[in-house]
N, C-alpha and C positions, 0 to 999 in steps of 0.2 A: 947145697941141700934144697930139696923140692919144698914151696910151701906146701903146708896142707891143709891149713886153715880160710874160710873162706875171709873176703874180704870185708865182708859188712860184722865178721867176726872179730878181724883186726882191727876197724874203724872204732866199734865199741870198747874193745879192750883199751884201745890206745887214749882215749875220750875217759873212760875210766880213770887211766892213770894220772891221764892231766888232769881232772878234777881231786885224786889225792893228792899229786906233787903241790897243787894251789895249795888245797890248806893245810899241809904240813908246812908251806914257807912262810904261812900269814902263823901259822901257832909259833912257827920258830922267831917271825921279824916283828909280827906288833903282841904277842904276848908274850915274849921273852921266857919259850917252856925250857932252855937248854938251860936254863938260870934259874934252880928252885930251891933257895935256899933256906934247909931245914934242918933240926938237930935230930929228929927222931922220925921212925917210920912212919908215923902219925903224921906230923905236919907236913912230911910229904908230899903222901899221898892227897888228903886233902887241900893242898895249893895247887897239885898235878890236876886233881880233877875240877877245881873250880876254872882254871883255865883253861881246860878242855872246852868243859861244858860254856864261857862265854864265848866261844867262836859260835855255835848255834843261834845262841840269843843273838848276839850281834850280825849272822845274817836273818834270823825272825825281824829284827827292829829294820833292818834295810829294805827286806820287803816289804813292811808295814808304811815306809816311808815312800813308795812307789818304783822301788828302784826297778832297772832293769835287768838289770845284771848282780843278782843276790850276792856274789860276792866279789863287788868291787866295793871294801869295806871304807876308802878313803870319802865316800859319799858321806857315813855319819860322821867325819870327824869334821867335814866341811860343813852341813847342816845347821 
């Protein structure tokens, strides 16, 4: 099959996706989302989104700490 996408289209797609696979592996390896254990739809969803939402904060605080790379998160646990 013919591409037909330009290349600086592919470049960004592909830069995309590696910036999602990163933090889906950091939600899955340092905030343990596959593990939420809850009895009711409630506490679910509120332990799902509090761990959501600290992958953000925790690159905000990386950057705030001078990092360079916002999300190489083992900086703040080294810190």
């Amino acid at each position: 099959m013919k591409e037909t996408r330009t290349p600086e289209y592919v470049q960004k797609l592909m830069s995309t996706r590696r910036l999602v696979e990163t933090v889906n592996g950091q939600l899955c390896a340092r905030f343990n989302i596959e593990k939420v254990w809850a009895r009711d739809l409630w506490h679910l969803t509120h332990r799902l989104e509090r761990k959501i939402l600290a992958h953000p904060l925790a690159v905000l605080l990386n950057c705030r700490c001078g990092a360079v790379q916002p999300l190489q998160l083992d900086a703040l646990i080294a810190s």
